[in-house]
C-alpha positions as CSV (number, residue, x, y, z in Angstrom):
1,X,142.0,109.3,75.3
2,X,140.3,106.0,74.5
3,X,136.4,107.2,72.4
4,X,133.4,105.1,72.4
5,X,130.3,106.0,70.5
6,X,128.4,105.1,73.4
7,X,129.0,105.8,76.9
8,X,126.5,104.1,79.6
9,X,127.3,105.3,83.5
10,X,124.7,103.0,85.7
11,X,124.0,99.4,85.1
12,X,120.4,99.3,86.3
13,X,117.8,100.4,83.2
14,X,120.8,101.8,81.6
15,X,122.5,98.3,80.9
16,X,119.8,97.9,78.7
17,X,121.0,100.6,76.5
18,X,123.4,97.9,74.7
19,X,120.7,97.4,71.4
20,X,121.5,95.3,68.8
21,X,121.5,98.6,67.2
22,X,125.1,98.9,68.5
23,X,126.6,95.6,68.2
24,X,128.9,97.2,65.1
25,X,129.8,100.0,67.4
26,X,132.2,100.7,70.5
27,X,130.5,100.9,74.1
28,X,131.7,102.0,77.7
29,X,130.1,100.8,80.9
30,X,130.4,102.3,84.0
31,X,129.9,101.1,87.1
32,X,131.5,102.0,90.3
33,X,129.3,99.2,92.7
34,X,127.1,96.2,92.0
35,X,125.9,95.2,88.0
36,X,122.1,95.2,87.7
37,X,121.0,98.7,89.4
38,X,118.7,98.7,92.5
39,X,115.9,97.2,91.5
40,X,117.9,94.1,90.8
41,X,120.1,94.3,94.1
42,X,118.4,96.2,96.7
43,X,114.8,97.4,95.6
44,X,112.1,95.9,93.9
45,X,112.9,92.3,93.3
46,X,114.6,91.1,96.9
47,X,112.1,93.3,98.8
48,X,109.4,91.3,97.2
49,X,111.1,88.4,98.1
50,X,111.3,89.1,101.7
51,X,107.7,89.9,101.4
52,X,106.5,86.6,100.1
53,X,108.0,85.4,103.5
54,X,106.3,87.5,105.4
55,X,102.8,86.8,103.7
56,X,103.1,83.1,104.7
57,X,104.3,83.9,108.3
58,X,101.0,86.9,108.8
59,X,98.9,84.3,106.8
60,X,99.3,81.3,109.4
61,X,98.8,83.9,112.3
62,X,95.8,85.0,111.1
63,X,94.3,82.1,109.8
64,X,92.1,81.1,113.1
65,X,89.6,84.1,111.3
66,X,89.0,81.5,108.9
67,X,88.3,78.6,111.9
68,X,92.0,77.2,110.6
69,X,94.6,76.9,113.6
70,X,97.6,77.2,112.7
71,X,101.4,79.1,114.0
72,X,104.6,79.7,112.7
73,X,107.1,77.1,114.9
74,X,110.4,79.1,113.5
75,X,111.5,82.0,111.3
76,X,115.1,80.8,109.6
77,X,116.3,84.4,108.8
78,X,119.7,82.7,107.4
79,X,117.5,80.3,104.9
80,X,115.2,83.5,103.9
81,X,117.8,85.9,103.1
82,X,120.1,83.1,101.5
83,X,117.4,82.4,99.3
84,X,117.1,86.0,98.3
85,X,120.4,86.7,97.6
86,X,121.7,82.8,96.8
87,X,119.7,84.1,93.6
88,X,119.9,87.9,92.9
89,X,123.9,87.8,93.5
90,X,124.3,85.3,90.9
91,X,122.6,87.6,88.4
92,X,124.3,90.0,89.2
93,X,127.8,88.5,88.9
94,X,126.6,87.1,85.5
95,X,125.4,90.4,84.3
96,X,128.9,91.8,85.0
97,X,130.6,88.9,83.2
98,X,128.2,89.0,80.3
99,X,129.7,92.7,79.8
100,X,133.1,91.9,80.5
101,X,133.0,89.7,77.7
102,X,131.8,92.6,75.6
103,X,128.0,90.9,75.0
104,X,129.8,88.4,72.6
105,X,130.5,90.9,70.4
106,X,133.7,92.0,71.6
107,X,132.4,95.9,71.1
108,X,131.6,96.7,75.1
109,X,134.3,97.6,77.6
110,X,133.3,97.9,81.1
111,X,134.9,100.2,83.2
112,X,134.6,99.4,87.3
113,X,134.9,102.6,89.4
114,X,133.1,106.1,90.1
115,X,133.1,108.5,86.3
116,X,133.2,112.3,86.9
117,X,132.6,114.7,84.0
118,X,135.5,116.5,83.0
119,X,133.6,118.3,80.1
120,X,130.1,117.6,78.1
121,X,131.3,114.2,77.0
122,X,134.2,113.2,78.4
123,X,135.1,111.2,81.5
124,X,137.6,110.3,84.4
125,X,136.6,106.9,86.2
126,X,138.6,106.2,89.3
127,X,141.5,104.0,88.9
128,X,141.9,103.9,85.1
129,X,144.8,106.8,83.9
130,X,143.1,107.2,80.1
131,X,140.0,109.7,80.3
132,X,137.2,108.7,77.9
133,X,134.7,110.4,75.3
134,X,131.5,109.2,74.1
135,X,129.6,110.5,70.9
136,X,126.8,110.2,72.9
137,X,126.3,109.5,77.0
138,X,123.8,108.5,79.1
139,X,123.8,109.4,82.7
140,X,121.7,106.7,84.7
141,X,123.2,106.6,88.0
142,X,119.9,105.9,90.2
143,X,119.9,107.0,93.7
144,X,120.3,106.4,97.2
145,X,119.2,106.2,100.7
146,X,118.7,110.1,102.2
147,X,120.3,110.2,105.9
148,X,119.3,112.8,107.8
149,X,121.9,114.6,109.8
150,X,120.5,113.9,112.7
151,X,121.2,110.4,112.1
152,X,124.8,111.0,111.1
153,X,126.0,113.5,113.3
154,X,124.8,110.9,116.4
155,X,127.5,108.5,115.4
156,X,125.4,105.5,116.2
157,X,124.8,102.5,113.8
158,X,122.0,102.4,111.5
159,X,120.7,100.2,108.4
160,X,119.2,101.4,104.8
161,X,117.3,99.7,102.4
162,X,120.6,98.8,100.8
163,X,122.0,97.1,104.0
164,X,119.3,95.8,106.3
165,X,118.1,92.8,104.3
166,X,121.7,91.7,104.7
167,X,121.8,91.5,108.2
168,X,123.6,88.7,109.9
169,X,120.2,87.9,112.3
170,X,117.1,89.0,112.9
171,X,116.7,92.1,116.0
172,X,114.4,91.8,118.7
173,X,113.1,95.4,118.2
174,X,113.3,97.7,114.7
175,X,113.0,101.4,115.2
176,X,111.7,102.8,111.3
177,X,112.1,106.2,110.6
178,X,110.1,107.2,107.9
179,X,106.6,106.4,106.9
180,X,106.4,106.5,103.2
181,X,106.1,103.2,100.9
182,X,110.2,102.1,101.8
183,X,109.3,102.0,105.3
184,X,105.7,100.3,105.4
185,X,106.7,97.4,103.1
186,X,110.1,96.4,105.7
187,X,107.7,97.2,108.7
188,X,105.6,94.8,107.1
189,X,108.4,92.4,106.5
190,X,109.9,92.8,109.9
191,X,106.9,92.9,112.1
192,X,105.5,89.8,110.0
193,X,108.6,87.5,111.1
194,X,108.2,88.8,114.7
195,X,110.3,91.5,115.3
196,X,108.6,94.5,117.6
197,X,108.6,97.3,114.9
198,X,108.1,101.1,115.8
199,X,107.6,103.1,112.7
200,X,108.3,107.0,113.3
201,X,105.9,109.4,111.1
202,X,106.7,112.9,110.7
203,X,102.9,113.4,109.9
204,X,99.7,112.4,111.4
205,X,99.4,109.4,108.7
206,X,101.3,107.2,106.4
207,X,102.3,107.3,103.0
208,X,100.6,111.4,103.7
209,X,101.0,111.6,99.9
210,X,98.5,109.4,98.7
211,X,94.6,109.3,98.7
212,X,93.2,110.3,101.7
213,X,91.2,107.8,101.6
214,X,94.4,105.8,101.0
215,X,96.7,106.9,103.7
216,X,93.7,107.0,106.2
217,X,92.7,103.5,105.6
218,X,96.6,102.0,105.5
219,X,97.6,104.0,108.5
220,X,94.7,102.0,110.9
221,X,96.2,99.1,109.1
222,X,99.4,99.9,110.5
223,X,98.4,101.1,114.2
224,X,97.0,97.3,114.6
225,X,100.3,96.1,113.4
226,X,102.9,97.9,114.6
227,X,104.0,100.9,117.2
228,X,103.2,103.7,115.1
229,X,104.3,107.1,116.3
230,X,103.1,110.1,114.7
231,X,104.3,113.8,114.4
232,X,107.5,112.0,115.4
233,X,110.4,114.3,114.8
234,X,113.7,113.2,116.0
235,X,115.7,115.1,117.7
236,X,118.6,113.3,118.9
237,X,119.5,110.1,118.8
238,X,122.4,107.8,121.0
239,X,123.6,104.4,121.8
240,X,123.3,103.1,125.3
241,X,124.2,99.2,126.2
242,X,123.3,97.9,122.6
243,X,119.8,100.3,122.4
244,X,119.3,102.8,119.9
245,X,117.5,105.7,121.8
246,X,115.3,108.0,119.4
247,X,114.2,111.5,121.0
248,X,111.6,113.1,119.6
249,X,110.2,116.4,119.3
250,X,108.3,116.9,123.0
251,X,110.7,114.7,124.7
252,X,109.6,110.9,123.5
253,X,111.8,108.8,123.6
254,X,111.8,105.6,121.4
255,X,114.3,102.6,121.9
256,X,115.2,100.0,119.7
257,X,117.9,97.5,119.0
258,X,118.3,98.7,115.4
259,X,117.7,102.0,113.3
260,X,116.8,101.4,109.8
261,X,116.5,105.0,108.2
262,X,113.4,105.2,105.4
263,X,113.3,108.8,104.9
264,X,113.5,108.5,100.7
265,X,116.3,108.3,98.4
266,X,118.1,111.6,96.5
267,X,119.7,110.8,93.1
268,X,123.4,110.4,92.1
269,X,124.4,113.1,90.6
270,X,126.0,115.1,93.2
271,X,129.6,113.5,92.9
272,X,129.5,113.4,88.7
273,X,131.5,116.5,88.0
274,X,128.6,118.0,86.7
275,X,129.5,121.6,87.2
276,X,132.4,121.0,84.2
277,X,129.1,120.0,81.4
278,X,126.0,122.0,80.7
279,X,123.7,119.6,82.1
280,X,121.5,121.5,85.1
281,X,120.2,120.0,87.7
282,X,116.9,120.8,90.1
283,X,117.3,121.6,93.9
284,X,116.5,118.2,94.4
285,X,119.5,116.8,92.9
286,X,117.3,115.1,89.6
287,X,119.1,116.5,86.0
288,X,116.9,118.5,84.2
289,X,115.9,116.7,81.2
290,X,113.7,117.2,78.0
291,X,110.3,114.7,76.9
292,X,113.0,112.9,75.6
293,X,115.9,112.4,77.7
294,X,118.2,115.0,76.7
295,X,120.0,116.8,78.9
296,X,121.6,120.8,78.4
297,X,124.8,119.0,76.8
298,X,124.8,117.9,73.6
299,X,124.7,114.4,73.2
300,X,123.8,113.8,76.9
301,X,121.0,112.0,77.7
302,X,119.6,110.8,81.0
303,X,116.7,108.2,82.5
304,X,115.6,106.9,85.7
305,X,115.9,107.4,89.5
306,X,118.7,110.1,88.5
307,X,116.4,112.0,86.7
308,X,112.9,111.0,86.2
309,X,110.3,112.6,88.7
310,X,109.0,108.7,89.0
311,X,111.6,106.4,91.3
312,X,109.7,103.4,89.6
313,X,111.5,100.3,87.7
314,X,108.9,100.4,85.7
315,X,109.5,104.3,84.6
316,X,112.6,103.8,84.3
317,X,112.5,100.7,82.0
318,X,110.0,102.9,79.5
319,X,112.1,105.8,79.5
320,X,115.2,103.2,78.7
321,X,113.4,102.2,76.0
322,X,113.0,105.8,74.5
323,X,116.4,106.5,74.8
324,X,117.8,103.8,72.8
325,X,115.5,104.3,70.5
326,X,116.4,108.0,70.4
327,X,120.1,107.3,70.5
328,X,119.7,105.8,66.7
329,X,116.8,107.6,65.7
330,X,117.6,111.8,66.0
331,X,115.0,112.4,63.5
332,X,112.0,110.0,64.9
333,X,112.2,111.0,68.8
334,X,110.3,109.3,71.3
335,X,108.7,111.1,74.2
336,X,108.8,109.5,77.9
337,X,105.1,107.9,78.4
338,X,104.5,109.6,81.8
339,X,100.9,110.6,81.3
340,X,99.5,106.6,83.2
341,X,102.1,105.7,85.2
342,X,100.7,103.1,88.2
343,X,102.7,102.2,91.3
344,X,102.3,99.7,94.3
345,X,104.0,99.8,98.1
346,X,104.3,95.7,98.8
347,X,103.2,96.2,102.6
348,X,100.1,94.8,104.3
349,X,97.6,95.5,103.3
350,X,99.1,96.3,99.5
351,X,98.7,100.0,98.0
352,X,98.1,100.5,94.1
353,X,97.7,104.0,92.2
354,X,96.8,105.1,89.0
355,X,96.3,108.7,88.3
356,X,95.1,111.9,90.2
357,X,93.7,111.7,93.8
358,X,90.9,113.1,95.0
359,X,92.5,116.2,96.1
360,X,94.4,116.6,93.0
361,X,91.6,116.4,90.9
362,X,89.3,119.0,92.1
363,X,92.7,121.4,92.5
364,X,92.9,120.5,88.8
365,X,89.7,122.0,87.7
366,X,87.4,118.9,87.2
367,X,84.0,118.1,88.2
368,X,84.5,114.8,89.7
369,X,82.5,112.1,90.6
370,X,83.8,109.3,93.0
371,X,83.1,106.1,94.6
372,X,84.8,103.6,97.4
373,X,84.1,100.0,97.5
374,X,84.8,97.9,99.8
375,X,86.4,94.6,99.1
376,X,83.7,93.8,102.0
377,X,81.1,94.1,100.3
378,X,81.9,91.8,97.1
379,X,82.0,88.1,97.3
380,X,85.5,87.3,97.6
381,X,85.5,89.4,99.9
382,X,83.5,87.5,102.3
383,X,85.8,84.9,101.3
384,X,88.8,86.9,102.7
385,X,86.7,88.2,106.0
386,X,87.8,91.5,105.1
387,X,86.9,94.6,106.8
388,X,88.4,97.1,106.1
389,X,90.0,97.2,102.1
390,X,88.9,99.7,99.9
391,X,89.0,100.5,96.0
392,X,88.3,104.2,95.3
393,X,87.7,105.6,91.9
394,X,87.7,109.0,90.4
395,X,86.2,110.0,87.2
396,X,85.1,113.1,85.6
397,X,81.7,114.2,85.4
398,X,80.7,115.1,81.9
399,X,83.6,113.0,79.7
400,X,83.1,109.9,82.0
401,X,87.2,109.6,81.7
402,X,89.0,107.8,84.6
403,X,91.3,110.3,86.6
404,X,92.3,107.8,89.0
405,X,91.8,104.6,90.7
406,X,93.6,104.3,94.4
407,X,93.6,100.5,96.2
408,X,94.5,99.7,99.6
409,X,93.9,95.5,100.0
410,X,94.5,91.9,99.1
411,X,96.3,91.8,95.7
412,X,96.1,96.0,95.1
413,X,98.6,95.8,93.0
414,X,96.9,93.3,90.3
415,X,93.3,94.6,91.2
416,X,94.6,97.8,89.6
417,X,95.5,97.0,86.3
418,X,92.3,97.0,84.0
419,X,92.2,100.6,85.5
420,X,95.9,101.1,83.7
421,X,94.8,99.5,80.8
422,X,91.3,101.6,80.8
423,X,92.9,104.7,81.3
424,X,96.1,104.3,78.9
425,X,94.1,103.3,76.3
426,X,91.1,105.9,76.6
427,X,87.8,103.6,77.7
428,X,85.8,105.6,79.9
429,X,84.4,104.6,83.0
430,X,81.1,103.6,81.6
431,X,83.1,101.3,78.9
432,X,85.3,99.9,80.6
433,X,82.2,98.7,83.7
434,X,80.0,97.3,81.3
435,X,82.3,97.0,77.8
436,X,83.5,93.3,79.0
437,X,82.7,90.6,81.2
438,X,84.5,90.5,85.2
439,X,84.8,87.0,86.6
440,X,82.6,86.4,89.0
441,X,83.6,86.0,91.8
442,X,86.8,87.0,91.2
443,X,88.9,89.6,93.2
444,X,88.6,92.4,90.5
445,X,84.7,92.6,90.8
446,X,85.7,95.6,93.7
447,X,87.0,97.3,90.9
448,X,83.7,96.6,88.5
449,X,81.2,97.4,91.3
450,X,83.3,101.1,91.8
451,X,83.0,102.4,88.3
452,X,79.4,101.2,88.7
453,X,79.2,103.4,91.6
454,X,80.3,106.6,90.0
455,X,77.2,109.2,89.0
456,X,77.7,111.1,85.9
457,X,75.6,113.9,84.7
């Protein structure tokens, strides 16, 4: 049985795991697909990508509001995903190689297949005979596309997020099932380059989860961009002649060339032999871990999309941090720092939130006070002709503290963060509206002219 002191299973946050503080020791990585996790290969950063494409291509359709006439004479899909992945792969590959080599230190040994508990810390990885032990592991596996069975027991083809931003050309017609932040940034992207999207919601909105005044803003966004059927619950779905043919609760029936399936991602722990350890796991599938990181197994630690409540890089990059520094540290622990955690859905318009909603708040016991502004009604926003784009704050009544700031417009997701910075770093709403100056006429006065908006007692 070959032992490391440290035993990484997921190259995605966890690759960062490799400190300095271990360059004198041995490490095991395990990875059974692609080096660099899914933010690297099929989340975050190509998605944006794709996105920046699709900006230009809505921009110069939409620019005879501003009395400039312009089109869009040809969408190269083969140029816009090659450019994507031309880079992203590369990194990828060099990520791997750069571990292969054991970081130049000769101490890591990276181990390519699936790794299955066979007690608290040791491991079988497909195709190798030796098991392994680790002094210490750290289970950071991510997640992956939920499928319905309705989808899989119809047989028919369908795409993912993983898969669909590797297809070989662009469809005439996108059926979406799902309506949550996955699903409204491809619709976005797809729609944007001219495909005839139908998104499928289970609800009456999208994205039901956020604001009201959120999801009830974004989802007459998407009605004037897209086919957007609601309390859409599918029932069966089939192949005829090349059509996908979705049928809904009631008897709809929605076609489509292709089926991309956005219905949220579960973690990846249900294949890790986790019944042979002490670490638990929720009905959801996430392991069950402490403030910070440890599992029910000694010497088992765990982070991200695997674990952590949040399916955000970002989370999972600050918990990452905590566990190396608690891997080294047993006497000095630090806690995750989930108590301001912001996040953004890249769709059009964007979607940026801090913090509690409205709802969320007054279920919480506060006295609120709250305000929307519309990006209407500041300068740049005449600028952008904009009608609709809001930026909603939430505050509490008698300590003035920020509870939450909820976006849905132009640049959201850099509008929001002097509301993260506010409300990380304890300025209350008063402070932060009149504790510094906003440039005028700058973007981020919607955000200034909220917090003046709130009434406090």
């Amino acid at each position: 049985m070959a032992h490391f002191d440290l035993v990484i299973i997921g190259t995605g946050s966890g690759n960062s795991l490799v400190t300095p503080d271990f360059a004198d020791k041995r490490v095991a990585v395990i990875e059974k697909g692609v080096f660099g996790g899914t933010c690297l290969n099929v989340g975050c950063i190509p998605t944006k990508m794709f996105v920046q494409a699709a900006e230009v291509a809505r921009s110069a359709r939409e620019a005879s509001r501003l009395g400039v006439d312009a089109h869009v004479d040809q969408v190269r899909w083969d140029d816009i995903r090659d450019r994507v992945f031309g880079r992203i792969d590369a990194i990828s590959a060099g990520g791997r190689a750069y571990r292969e080599r054991g970081s130049d230190d000769g101490n890591t040994t990276v181990f390519s297949g699936h790794a299955r508990f066979t007690g608290d810390r040791t491991l079988r990885v497909e195709g190798y005979d030796e098991e392994i032990s680790g002094d210490q592991i750290v289970i950071a596996t991510g997640a992956r596309p939920n499928i319905p069975p309705v989808v899989t027991d119809s047989g028919v083809p369908y795409e993912t997020s993983d898969t669909i931003m590797r297809i070989e050309k662009l469809p005439r017609s996108l059926v979406i099932a799902g309506a949550g932040y996955i699903a409204l940034e491809f619709a976005h992207v797809f729609s944007s380059l001219g495909v005839e999207v139908t998104m499928l919601a289970r609800g009456k909105r999208v994205l039901r989860h956020a604001d009201d005044d959120v999801s009830r803003v974004l989802t007459h966004a998407a009605t004037d961009q897209w086919a957007l059927e609601r309390d859409a619950v599918m029932e069966s779905i089939e192949q005829r002649d090349g059509t996908i043919r979705v049928t809904l609760r009631g008897g709809r029936v929605i076609e489509g060339e292709m089926l991309l399936v956005a219905t949220g991602r579960i973690p990846n722990t249900d294949d890790l032999g986790l019944e042979n350890t002490r670490v638990e796991v929720r009905d959801d599938g996430r392991i069950v871990v402490d403030e910070y990181g440890r599992t029910g197994a000694d010497g088992v630690w765990s982070l991200g999309d695997c674990s952590s409540r949040y399916q955000l890089k970002h989370v999972a990059n600050a918990e990452e941090r905590c566990v190396a520094h608690n891997l080294v540290h047993p006497d000095d622990l630090r806690a995750f720092p989930h108590d301001v955690v912001p996040a953004a859905v890249f769709t059009h318009p964007q979607v940026a939130t801090v913090g509690l909603t409205e709802d969320e708040a007054r279920e919480g016991g506060h006295a609120i006070t709250t305000k929307v502004q519309k990006y209407g009604d500041i300068a740049y926003g005449w600028a952008l002709e904009d009608t609709t784009s809001i930026c909603k704050v939430i505050a509490d009544k008698a300590t003035k503290k920020l509870l939450g700031v909820h976006l849905v417009g132009p640049e959201a997701s850099i509008v929001i963060q002097p509301a993260v910075q506010a409300m990380s770093f304890g300025l209350t709403a008063d402070e932060m509206a009149r504790g510094q100056y906003w440039i005028h006429p700058a973007l981020t006065e919607v955000l200034e002219n909220a917090l003046l908006g709130l009434e406090f007692d």
